[in-house]
C-alpha positions as CSV (number, residue, x, y, z in Angstrom):
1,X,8.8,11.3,-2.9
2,X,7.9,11.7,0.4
3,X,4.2,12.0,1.0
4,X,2.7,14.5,4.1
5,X,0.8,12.5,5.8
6,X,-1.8,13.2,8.8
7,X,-1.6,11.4,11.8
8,X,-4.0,9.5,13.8
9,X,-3.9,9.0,17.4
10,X,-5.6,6.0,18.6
11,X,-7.3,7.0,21.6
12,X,-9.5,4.5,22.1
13,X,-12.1,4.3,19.0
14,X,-13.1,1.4,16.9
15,X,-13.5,3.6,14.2
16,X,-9.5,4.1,13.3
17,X,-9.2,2.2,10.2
18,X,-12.0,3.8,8.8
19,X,-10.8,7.6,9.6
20,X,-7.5,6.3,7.5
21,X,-9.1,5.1,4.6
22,X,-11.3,7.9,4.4
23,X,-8.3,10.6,4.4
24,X,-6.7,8.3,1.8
25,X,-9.3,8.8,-0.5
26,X,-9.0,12.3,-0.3
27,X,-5.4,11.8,-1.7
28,X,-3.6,12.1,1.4
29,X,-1.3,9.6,3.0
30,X,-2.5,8.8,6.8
31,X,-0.9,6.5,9.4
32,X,-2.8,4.8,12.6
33,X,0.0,5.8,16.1
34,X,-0.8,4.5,19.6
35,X,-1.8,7.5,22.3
36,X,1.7,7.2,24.0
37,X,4.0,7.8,20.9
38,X,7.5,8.1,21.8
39,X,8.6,11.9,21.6
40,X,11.8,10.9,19.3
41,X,9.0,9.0,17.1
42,X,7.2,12.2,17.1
43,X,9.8,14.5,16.3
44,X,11.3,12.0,13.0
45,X,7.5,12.5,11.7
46,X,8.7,15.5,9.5
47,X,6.1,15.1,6.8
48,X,3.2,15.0,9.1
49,X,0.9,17.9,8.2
50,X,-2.1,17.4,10.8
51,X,-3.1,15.7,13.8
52,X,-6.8,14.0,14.7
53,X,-7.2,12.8,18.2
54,X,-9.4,10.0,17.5
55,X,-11.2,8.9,21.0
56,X,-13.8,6.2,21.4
57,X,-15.5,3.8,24.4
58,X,-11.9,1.8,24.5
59,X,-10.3,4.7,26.1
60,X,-9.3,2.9,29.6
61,X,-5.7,1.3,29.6
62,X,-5.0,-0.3,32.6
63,X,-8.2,1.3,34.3
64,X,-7.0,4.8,33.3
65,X,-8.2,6.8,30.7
66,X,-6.0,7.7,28.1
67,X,-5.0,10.9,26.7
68,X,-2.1,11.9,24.0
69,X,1.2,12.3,25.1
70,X,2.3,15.3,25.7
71,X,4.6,15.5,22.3
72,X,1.4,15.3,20.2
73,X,0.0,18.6,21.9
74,X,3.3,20.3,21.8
75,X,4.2,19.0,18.1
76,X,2.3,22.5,17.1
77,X,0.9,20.3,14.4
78,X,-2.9,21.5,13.2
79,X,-5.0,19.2,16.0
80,X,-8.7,18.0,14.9
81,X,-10.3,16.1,17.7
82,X,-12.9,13.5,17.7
83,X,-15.0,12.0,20.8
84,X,-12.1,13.0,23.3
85,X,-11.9,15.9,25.7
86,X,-7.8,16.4,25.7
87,X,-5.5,18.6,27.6
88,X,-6.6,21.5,26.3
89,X,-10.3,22.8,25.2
90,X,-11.0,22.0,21.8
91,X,-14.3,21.7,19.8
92,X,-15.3,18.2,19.5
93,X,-16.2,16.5,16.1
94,X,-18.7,13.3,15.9
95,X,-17.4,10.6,13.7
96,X,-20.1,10.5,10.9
97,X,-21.9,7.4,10.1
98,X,-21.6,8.1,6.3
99,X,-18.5,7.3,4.7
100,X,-19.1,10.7,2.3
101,X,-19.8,12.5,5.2
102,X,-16.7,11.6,7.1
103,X,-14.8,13.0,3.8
104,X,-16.7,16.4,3.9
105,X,-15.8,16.3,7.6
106,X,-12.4,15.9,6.9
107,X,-11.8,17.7,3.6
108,X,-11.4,21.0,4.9
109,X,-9.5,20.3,7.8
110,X,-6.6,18.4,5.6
111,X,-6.9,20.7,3.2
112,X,-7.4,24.2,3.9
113,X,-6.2,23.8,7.8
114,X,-3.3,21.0,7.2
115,X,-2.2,22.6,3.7
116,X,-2.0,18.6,2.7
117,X,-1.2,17.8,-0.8
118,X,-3.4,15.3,-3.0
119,X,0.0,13.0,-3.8
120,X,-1.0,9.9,-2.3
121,X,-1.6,7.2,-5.5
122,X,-0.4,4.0,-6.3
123,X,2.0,4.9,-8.8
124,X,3.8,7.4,-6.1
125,X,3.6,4.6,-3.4
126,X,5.2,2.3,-6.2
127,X,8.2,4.6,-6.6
128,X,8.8,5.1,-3.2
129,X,8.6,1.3,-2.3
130,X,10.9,0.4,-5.7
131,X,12.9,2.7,-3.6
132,X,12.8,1.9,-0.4
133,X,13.2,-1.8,-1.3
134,X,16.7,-0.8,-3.2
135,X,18.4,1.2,-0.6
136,X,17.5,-1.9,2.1
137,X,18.3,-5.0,0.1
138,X,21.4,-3.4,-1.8
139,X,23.0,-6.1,-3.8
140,X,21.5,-9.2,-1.4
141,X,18.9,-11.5,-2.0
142,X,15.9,-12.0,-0.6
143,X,13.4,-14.9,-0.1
144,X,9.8,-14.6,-0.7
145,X,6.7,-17.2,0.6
146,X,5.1,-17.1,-2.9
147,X,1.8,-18.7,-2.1
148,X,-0.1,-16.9,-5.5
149,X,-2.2,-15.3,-3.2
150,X,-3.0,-11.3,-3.8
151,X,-0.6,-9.8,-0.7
152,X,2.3,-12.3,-1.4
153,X,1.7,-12.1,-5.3
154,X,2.1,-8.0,-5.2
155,X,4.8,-8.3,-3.0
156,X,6.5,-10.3,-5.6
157,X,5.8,-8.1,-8.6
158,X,7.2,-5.2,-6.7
159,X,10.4,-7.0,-5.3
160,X,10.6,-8.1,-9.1
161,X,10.6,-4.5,-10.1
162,X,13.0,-3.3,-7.5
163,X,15.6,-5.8,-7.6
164,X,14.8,-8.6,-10.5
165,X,16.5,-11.8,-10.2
166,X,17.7,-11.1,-6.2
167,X,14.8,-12.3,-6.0
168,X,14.2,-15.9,-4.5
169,X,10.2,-17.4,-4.5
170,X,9.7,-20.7,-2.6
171,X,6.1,-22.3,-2.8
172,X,5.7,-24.5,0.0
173,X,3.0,-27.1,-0.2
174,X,1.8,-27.5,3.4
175,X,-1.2,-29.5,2.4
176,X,-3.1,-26.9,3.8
177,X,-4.2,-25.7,-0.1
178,X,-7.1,-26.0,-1.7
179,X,-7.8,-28.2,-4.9
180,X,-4.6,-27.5,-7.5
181,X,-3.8,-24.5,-6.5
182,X,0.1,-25.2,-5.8
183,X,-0.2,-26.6,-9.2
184,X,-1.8,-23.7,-10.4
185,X,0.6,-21.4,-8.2
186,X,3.8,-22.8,-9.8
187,X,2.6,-23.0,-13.6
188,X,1.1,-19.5,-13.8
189,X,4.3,-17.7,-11.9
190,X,7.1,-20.0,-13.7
191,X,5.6,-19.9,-16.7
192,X,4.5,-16.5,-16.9
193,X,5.6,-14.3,-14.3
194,X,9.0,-15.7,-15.4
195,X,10.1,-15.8,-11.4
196,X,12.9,-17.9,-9.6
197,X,10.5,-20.4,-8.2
198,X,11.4,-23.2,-5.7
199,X,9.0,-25.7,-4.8
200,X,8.9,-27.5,-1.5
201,X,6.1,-30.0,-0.6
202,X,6.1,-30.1,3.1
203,X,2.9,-31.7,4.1
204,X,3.7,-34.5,6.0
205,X,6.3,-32.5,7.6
206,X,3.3,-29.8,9.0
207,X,0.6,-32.5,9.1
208,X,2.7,-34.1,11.8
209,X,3.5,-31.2,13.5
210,X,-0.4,-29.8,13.8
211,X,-1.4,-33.5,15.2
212,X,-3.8,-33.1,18.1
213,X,-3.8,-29.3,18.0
214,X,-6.8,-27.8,18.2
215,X,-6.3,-24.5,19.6
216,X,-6.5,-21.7,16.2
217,X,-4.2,-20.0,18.3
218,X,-1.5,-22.6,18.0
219,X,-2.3,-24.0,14.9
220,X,-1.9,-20.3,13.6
221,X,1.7,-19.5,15.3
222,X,2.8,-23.3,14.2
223,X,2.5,-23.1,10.9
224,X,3.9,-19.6,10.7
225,X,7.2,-21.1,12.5
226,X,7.2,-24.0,10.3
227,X,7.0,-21.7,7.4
228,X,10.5,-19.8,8.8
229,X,11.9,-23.1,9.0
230,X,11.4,-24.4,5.9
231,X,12.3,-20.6,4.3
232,X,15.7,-21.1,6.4
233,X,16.6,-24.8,4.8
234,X,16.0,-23.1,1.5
235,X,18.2,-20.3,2.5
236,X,21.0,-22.4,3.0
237,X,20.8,-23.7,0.2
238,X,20.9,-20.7,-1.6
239,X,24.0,-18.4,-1.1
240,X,23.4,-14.7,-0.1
241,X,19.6,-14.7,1.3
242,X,19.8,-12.5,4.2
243,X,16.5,-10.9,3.7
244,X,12.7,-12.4,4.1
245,X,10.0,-10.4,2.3
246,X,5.8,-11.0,3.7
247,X,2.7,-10.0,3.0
248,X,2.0,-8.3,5.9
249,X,-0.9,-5.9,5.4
250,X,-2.0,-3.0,7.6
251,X,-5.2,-5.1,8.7
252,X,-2.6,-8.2,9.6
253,X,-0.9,-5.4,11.8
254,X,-4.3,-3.5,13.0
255,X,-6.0,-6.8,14.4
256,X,-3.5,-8.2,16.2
257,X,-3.8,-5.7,19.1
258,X,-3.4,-1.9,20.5
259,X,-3.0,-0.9,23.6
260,X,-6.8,-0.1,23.7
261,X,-8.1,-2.8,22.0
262,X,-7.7,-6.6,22.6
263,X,-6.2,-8.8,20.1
264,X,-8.3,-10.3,17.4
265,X,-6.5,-13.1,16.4
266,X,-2.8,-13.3,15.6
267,X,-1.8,-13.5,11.9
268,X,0.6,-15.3,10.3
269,X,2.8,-12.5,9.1
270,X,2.6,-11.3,12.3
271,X,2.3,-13.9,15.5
272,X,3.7,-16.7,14.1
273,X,7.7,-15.7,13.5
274,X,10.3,-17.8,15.9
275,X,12.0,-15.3,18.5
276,X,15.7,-16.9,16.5
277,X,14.3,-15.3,13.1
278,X,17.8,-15.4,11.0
279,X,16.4,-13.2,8.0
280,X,15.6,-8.9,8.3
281,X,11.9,-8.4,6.8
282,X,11.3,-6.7,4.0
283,X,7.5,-5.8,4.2
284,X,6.6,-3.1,1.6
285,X,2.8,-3.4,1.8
286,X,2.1,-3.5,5.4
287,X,0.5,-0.1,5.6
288,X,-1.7,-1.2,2.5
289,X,-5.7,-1.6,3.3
290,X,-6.6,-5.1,1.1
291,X,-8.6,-2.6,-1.6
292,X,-5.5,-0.6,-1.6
293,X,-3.2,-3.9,-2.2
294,X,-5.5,-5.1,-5.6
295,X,-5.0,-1.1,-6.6
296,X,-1.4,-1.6,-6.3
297,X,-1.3,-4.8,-8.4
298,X,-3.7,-3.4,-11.1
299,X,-1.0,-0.8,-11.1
300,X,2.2,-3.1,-11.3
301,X,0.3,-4.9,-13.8
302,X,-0.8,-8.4,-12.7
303,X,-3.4,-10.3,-14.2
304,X,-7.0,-10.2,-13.2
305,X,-6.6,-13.7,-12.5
306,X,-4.2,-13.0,-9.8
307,X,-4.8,-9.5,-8.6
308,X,-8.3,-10.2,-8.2
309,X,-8.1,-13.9,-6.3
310,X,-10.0,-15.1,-3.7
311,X,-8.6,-14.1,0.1
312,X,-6.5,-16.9,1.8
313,X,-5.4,-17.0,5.1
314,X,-1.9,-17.8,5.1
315,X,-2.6,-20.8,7.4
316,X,-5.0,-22.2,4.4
317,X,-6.9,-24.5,5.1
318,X,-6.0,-25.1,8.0
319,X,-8.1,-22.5,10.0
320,X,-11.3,-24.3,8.2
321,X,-10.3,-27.8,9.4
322,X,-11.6,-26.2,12.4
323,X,-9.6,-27.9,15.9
324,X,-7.1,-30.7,15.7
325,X,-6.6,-31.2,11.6
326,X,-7.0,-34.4,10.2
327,X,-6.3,-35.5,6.8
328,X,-10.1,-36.8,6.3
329,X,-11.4,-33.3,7.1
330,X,-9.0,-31.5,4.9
331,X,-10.2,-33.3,2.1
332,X,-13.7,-33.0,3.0
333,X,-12.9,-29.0,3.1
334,X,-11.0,-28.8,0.1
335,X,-13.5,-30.9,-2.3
336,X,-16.8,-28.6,-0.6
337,X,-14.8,-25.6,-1.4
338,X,-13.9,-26.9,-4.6
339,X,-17.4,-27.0,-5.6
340,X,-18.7,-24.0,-4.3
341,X,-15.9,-22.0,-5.8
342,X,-17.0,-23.9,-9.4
343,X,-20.7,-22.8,-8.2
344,X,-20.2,-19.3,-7.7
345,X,-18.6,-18.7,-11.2
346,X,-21.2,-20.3,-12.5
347,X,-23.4,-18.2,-11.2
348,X,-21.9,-14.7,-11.8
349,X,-20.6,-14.2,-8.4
350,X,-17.1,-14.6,-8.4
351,X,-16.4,-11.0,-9.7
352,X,-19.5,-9.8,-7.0
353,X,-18.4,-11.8,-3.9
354,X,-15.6,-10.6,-2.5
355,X,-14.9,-13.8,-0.4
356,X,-16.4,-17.2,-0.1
357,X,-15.3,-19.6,1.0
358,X,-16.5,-23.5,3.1
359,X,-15.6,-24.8,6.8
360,X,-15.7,-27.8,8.1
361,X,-15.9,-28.6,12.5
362,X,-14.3,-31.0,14.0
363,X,-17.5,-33.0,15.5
364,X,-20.5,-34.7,13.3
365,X,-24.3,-34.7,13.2
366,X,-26.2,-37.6,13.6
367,X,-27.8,-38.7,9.7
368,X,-29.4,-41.5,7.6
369,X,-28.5,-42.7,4.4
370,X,-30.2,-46.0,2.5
371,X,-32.7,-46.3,5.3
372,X,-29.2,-46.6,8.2
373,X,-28.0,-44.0,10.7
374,X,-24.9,-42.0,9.4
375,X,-22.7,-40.1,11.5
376,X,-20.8,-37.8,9.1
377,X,-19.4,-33.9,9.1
378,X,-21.4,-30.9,8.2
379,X,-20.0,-28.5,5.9
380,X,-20.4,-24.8,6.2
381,X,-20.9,-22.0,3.9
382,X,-19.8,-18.9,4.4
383,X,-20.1,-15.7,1.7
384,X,-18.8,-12.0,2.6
385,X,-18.3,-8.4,1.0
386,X,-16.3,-5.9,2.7
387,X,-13.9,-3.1,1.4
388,X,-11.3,-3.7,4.0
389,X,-11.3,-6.3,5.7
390,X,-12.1,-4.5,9.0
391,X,-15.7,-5.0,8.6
392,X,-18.0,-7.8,6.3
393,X,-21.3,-7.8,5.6
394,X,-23.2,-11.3,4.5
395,X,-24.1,-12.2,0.9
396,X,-27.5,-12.8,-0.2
397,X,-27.2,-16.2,-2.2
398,X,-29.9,-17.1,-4.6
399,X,-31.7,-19.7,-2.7
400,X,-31.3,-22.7,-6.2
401,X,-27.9,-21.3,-6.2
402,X,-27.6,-22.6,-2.6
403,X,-29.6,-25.6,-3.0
404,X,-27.2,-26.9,-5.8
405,X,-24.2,-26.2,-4.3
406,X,-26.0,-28.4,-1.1
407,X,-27.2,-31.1,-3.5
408,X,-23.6,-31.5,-4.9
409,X,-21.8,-31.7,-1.8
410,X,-24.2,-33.8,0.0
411,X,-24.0,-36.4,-3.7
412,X,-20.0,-35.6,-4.5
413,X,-18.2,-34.9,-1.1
414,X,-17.9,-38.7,0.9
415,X,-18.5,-38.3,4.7
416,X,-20.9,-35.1,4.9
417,X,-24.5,-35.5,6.1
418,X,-25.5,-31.6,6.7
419,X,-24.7,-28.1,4.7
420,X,-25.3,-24.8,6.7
421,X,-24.7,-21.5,6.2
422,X,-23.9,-18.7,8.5
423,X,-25.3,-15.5,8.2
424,X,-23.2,-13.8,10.9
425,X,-21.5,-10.4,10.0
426,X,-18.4,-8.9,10.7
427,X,-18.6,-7.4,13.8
428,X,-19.3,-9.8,15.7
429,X,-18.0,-12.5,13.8
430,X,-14.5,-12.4,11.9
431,X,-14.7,-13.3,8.5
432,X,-12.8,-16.7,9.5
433,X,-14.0,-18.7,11.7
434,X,-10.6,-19.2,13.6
């Protein structure tokens, strides 16, 4: 079925992804559009039942301040306005600080003024996707990154649902995991997910290709072509892939840039794809919010174990080997991580975190060990919660939690001399630290 939906005009506020989730708690589908929309965009938006001009301190494009194009106003679509004097005078709403507030600010508005329906659930968004997925692929097959992550995993139950065995899943090993998890990756999806599973271990073949790049940038748009390439030697050697499915989530898409707000950081499902891409994309939860992705696998199914994983960044560990990579430093990062993730579930926070995770720079600290100067990496900590991924708040860690976690990597993890752990939200920071 075909949800109505409200639309939101990005004019200029920080605040958009916020202002969608709310309205999608109400029950009602809503969709993030830049200021200038296209007016044949505007007119296929059938299902749209209400408008909200959403302004903010970003407003400036090009030294001039934005406003709506002029489809939006004449669309003769209910308008609500927030911090933005338009075209024509409107009343002016504050976006509220409370995220209850913002509903009771809103409820009326999509209800009683837009007429919206409260249809938008997982199990609807399901059916339309199963859908949607069926009348692009037809009778082909497509080829899935199945790294056993949350985004790629979900994708994979529901491309399993839609089209069953045209269903391809290639696990590449880009040395770039953490401890056993491509071992972990292929037993629990081959075993009990049942799934056409190829396995590929390319590390030397990425380790070469990151050597002596220390840009995040780079590193981040390298490993997302070498990804394509390795997905389009599998390809031929399967017959009738002509379709790539990703993980791509609405926060991949959000971050990496608007017209009125500069680019985060480029994401792998969405920087990193060669301009001679040989596949279409099949990407059916890129409007999902991460909360909204774990709904949708709870819904299709999936284990705990899966649906509930730690986050990964698709480039691994290779955006916490911070600068140029080295094979020392990965294991240094994978063996700290491996303890604090033990750690954590030892304490009772891996259901309470929602991501932690360890970092390691690429310079050392000056140490002593047996009475001798040592030289040797630090290893950072670093524990979040957020709802979305937009924003993160720090975790307040038990203080012997912490100290045990430092006393075992300091003992256990060769070539480490210091343990830190930083305290920096998001905003300002991002949750990774490239």
């Amino acid at each position: 079925m075909q949800q109505g939906m409200i639309l939101i005009v990005d004019l200029g506020s920080e605040d958009n992804s916020r202002l969608a989730r709310a309205i999608r708690s109400l029950g009602v589908y809503s969709e993030i559009y830049p200021h200038d929309i296209l007016e044949q965009e505007m007119a296929s938006l059938s299902h749209v039942k209400g408008i909200i001009l959403n302004g903010g301190k970003n407003n400036l494009v090009d030294g001039v301040k934005i406003d709506a194009a002029d489809c939006v106003y004449e669309s003769q679509k209910p308008l609500f306005v927030i911090d933005h004097k338009g075209k024509k005078p409107m009343d002016l709403g504050a976006m509220p600080a409370c995220d209850k507030d913002l509903q009771d600010v809103l409820r009326p508005f999509v209800f009683d003024v837009c007429k919206a329906e409260a249809n938008w659930n997982m199990e609807n968004f399901i059916a339309d996707q199963v859908a949607l997925i069926r009348r692009q692929v037809g009778n082909k097959k497509v080829l899935l990154a199945l790294s056993g992550g949350v985004d790629s995993s979900v994708v994979a139950a529901l491309l399993i649902k839609a089209i069953g065995h045209q269903l391809e899943c290639v696990h590449v090993n880009h040395g770039l995991m953490r401890k056993g998890e491509s071992e972990q990756v292929v037993a629990l999806f081959r075993n009990q997910m049942h799934a056409n599973l190829v396995y590929v271990d390319a590390t030397d073949r990425f380790l070469y290709k990151l050597a002596g790049v220390s840009n995040p940038e780079e590193k981040r748009k390298i490993i997302g072509a070498e990804f394509i390439r390795v997905f389009e030697e599998e390809a031929g050697k399967l017959k009738g892939i002509e379709f790539l499915a990703q993980g791509t989530i609405y926060p991949d898409i959000v971050e990496s840039g608007t017209k009125t707000a500069k680019m985060v950081k480029s994401h792998h499902n969405v920087g990193g794809l060669p301009e001679d891409l040989k596949f279409d994309l099949v990407e059916p939860i890129k409007f999902l919010f991460k909360d909204e992705v774990r709904a949708c696998g709870v819904a299709l199914g999936l284990p705990a174990s899966m649906v509930y994983r730690q986050p990964f960044p698709g480039p691994g560990l290779g955006v916490r080997c911070l600068g140029a990579i080295t094979r020392e430093r990965l294991r240094i990062v994978r063996d700290a991580d491996a303890i604090l993730q033990e750690e954590f579930e030892n304490a009772g926070l891996a259901g309470k975190v929602w991501q932690y995770f360890t970092a390691v720079p690429d310079f050392k600290s000056v140490g002593v060990k047996d009475g001798a100067r040592l030289d040797a990496y630090p290893v950072i900590l670093r524990a979040v919660n957020t709802v979305d991924a937009m924003t993160a708040s720090i975790e307040r860690i038990d203080w012997d939690v912490l100290q045990k976690i430092t006393d075992r990597i300091l003992t256990e993890v060769d070539g480490v001399n210091r343990v830190l752990y930083d305290m920096s939200p998001k905003p300002p920071a991002t949750i990774e630290w490239e």
